[in-house]
Every structure is written in structure tokens, then in C-alpha cells.
MMTF fields as JSON, N, C-alpha, C and O atoms, coordinates in Angstrom:
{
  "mmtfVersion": "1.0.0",
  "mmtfProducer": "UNKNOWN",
  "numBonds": 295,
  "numAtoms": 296,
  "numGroups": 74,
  "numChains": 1,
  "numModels": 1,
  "chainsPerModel": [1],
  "groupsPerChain": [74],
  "chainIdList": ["A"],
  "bondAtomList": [4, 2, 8, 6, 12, 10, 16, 14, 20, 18, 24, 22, 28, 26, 32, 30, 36, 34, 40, 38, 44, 42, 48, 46, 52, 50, 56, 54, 60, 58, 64, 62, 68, 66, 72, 70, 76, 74, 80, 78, 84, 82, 88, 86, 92, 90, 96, 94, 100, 98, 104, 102, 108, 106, 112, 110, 116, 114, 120, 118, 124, 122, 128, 126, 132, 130, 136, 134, 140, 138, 144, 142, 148, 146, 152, 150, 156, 154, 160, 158, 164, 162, 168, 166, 172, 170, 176, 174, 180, 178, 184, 182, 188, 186, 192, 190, 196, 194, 200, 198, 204, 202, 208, 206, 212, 210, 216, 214, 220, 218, 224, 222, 228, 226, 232, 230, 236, 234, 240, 238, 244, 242, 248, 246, 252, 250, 256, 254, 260, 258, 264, 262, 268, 266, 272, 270, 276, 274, 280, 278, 284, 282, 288, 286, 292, 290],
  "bondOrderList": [1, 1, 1, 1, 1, 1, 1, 1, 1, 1, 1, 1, 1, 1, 1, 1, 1, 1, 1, 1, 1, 1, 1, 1, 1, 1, 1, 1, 1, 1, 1, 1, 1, 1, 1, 1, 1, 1, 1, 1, 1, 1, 1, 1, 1, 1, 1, 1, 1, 1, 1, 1, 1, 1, 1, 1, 1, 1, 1, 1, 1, 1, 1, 1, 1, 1, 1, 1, 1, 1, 1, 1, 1],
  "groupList": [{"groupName": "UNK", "atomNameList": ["N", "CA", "C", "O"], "elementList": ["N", "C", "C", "O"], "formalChargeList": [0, 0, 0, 0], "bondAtomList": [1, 0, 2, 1, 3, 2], "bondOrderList": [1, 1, 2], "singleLetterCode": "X", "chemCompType": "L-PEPTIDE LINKING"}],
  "groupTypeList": [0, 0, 0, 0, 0, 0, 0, 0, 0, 0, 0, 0, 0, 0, 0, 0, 0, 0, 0, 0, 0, 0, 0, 0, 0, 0, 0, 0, 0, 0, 0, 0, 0, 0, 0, 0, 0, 0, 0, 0, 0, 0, 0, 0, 0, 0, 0, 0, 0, 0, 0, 0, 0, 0, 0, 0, 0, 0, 0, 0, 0, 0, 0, 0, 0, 0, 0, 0, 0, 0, 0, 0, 0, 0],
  "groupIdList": [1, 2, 3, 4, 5, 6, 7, 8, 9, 10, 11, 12, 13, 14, 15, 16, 17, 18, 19, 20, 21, 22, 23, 24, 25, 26, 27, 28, 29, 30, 31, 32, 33, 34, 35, 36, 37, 38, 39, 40, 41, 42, 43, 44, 45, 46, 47, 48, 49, 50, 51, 52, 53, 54, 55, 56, 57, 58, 59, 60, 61, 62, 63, 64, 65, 66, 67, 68, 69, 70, 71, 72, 73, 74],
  "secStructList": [7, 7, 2, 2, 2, 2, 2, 2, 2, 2, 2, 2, 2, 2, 2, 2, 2, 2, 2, 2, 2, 2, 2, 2, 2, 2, 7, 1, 1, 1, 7, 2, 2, 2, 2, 2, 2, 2, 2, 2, 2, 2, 2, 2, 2, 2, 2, 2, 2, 2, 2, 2, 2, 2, 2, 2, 2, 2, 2, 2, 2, 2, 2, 2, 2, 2, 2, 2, 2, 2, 2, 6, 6, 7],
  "xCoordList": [25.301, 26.252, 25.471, 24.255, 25.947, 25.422, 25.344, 26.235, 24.549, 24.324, 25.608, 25.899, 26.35, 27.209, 28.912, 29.674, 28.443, 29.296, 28.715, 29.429, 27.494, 27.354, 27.701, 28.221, 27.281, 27.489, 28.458, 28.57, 29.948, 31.367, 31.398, 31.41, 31.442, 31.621, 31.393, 32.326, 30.089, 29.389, 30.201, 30.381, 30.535, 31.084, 32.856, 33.373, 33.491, 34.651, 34.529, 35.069, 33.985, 33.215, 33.342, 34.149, 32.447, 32.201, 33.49, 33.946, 34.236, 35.882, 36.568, 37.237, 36.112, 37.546, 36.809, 37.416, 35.516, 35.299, 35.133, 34.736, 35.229, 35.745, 37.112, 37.538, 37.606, 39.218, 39.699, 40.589, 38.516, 38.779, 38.141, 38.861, 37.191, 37.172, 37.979, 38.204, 38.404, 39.329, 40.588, 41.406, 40.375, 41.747, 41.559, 42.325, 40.385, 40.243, 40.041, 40.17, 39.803, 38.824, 40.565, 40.78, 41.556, 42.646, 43.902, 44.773, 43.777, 44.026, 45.972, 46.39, 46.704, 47.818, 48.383, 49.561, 47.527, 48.069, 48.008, 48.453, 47.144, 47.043, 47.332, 46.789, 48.347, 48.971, 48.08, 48.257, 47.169, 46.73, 47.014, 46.292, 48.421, 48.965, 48.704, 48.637, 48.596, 48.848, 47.234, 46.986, 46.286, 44.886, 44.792, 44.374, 45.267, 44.864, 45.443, 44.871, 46.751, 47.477, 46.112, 45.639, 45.685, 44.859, 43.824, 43.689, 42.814, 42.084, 42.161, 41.24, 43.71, 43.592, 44.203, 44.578, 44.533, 44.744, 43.003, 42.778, 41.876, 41.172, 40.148, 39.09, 40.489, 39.401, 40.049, 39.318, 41.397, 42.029, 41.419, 40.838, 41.506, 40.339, 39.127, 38.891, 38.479, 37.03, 36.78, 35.663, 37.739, 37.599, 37.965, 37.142, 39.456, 39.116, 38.263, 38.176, 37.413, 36.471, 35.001, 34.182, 34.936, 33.862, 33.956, 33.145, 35.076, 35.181, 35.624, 35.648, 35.965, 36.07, 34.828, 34.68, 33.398, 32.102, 31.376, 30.598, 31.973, 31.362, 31.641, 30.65, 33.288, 33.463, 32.479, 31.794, 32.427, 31.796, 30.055, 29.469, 29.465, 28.147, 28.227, 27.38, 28.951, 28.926, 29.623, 29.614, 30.221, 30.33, 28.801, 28.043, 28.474, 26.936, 26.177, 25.546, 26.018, 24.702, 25.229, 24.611, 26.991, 26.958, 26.767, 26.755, 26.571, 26.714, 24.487, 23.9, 23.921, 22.595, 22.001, 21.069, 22.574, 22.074, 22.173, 21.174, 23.619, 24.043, 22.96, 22.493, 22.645, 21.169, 19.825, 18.848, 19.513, 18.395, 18.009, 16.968, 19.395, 19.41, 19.766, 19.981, 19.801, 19.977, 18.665, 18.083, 17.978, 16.487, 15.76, 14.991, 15.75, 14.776, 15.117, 14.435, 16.455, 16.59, 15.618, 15.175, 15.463, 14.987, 13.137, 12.368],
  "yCoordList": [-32.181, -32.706, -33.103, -33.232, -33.291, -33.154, -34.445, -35.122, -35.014, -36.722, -37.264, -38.323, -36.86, -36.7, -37.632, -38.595, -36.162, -36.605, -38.376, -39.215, -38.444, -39.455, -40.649, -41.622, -40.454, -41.57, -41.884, -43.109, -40.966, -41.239, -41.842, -43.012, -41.502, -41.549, -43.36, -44.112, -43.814, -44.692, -46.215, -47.351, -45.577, -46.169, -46.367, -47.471, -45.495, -45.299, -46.644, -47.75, -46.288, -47.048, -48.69, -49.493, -48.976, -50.144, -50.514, -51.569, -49.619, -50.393, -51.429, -52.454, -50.717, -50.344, -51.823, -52.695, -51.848, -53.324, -54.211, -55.23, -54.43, -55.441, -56.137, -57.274, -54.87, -55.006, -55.934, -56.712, -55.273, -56.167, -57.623, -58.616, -57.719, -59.192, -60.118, -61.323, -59.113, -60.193, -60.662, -61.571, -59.611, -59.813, -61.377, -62.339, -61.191, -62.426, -63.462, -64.548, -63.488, -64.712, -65.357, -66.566, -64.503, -65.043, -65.38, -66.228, -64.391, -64.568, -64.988, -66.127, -63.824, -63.941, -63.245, -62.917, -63.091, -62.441, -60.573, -59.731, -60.723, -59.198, -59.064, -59.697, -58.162, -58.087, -56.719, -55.522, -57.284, -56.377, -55.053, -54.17, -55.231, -53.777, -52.602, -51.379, -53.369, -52.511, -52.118, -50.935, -53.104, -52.534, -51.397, -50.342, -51.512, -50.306, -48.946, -47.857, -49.221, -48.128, -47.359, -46.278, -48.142, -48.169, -47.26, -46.186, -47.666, -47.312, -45.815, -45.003, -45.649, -44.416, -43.798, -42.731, -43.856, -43.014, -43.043, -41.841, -43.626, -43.663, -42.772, -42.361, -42.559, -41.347, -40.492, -39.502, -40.107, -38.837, -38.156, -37.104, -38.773, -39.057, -37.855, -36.777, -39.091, -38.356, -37.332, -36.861, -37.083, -36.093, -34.947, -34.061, -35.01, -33.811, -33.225, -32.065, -34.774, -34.46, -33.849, -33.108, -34.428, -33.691, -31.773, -30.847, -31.893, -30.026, -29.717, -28.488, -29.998, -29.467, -29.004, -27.801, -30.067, -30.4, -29.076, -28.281, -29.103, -28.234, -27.011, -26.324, -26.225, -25.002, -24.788, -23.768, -25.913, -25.504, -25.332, -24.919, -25.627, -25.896, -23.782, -22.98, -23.508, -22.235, -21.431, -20.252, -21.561, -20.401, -20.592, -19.629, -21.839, -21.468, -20.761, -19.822, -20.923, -20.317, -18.822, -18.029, -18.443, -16.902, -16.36, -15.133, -16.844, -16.345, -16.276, -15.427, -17.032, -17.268, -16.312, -15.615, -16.223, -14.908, -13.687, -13.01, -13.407, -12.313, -11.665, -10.527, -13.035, -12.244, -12.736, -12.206, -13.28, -12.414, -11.25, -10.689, -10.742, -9.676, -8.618, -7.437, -9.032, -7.623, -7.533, -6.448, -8.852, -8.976, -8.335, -7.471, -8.481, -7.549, -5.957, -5.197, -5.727, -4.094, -3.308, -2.16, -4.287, -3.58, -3.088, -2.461],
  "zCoordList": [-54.963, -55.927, -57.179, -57.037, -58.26, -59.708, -59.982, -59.469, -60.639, -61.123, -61.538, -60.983, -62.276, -62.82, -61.568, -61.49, -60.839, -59.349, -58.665, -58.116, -58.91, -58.404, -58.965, -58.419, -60.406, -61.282, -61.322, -61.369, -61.333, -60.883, -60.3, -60.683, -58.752, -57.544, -57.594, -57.873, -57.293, -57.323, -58.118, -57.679, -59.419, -60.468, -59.881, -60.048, -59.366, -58.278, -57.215, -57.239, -56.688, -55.508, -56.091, -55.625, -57.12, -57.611, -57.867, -57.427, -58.654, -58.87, -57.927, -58.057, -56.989, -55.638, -55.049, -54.427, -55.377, -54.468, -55.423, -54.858, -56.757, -57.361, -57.462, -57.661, -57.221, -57.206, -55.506, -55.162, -54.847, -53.25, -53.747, -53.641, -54.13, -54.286, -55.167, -55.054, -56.197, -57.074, -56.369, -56.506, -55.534, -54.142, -53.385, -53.341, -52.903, -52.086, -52.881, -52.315, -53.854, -55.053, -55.624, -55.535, -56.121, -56.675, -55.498, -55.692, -54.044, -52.917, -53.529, -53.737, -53.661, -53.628, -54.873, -55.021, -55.621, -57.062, -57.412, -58.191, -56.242, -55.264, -54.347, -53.442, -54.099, -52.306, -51.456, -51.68, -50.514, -50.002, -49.345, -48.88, -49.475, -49.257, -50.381, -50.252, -51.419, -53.394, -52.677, -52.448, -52.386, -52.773, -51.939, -52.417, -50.265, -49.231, -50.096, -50.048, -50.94, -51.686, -52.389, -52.036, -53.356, -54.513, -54.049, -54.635, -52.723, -51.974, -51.375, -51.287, -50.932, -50.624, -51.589, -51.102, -52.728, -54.203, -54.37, -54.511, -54.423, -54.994, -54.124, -54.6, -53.039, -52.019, -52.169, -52.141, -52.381, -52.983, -53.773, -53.511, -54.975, -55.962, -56.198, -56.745, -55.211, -55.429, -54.155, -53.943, -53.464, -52.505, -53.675, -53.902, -54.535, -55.495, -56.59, -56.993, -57.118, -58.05, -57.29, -57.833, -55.795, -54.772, -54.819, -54.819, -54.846, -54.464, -55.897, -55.832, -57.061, -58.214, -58.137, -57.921, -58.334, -58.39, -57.687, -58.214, -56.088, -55.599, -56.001, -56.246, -56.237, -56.732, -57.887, -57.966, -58.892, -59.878, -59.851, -60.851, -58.84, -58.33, -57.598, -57.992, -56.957, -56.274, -57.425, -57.072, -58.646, -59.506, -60.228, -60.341, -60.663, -61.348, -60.328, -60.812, -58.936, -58.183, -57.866, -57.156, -58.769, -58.088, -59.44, -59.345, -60.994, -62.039, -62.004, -62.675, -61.361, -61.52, -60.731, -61.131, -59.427, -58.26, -59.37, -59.611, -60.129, -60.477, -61.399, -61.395, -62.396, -63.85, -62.872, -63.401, -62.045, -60.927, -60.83, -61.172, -60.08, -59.668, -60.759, -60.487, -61.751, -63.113, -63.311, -63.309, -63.531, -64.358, -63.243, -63.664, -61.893, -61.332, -60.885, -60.197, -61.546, -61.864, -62.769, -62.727, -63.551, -64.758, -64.096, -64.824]
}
């Protein structure tokens, strides 16, 4: 996965548990049902930015195989 993916991801991640503590810290002004919501909108998420990431990781390594294999035609 690309730095990029991580730095998201990571940054994703960090949200989702600030948002849990502001949960417990204000304890009522967030209903822990909204956050589990939030939570699984938010692995939705990055499960689709994971495989965008990856399609786009396997079209660069089939466009890179492809001028390889021209350059050692020649």
C-alpha cells in the first residue's frame, strides 16, 4: 500500500478514536449507537480507498511489466 494509503488510513483511524473519547469525556452528548454507526461508515471507507489503492498499485505494475518487456525487445 502507498504512504499515501497509510497516511489516510492512520489519520481515519485517529478520527474515529477521538470521536470515541469525546464520547466518553462529554458522556451523553454522543449516543453510542451514532458512533458504532460512524465506525462502520468509516471501515467502509477505507476498505474502499484499500482496493481503489490496490487496483491502482496493479495497473502501475501491469503498465511497468509492459515497457520492461518492450525495452528488452529491442
Amino acid at each position: 500500500m502507498s504512504d499515501v494509503a497509510v497516511s489516510v488510513g492512520s489519520h481515519l483511524v485517529w478520527i474515529v478514536q477521538l470521536l470515541m473519547i469525546a464520547e466518553r469525556t462529554l458522556s451523553g452528548l454522543f449516543r453510542p449507537e451514532k458512533i458504532e454507526e460512524m465506525e462502520g461508515e468509516l471501515a467502509k471507507v477505507i476498505e474502499d480507498f484499500d482496493r481503489a489503492v490496490n487496483v491502482e498499485t496493479l495497473r502501475i505494475a501491469k503498465e511497468t511489466s509492459k515497457q520492461m518487456l518492450s525495452s528488452n525487445r529491442r
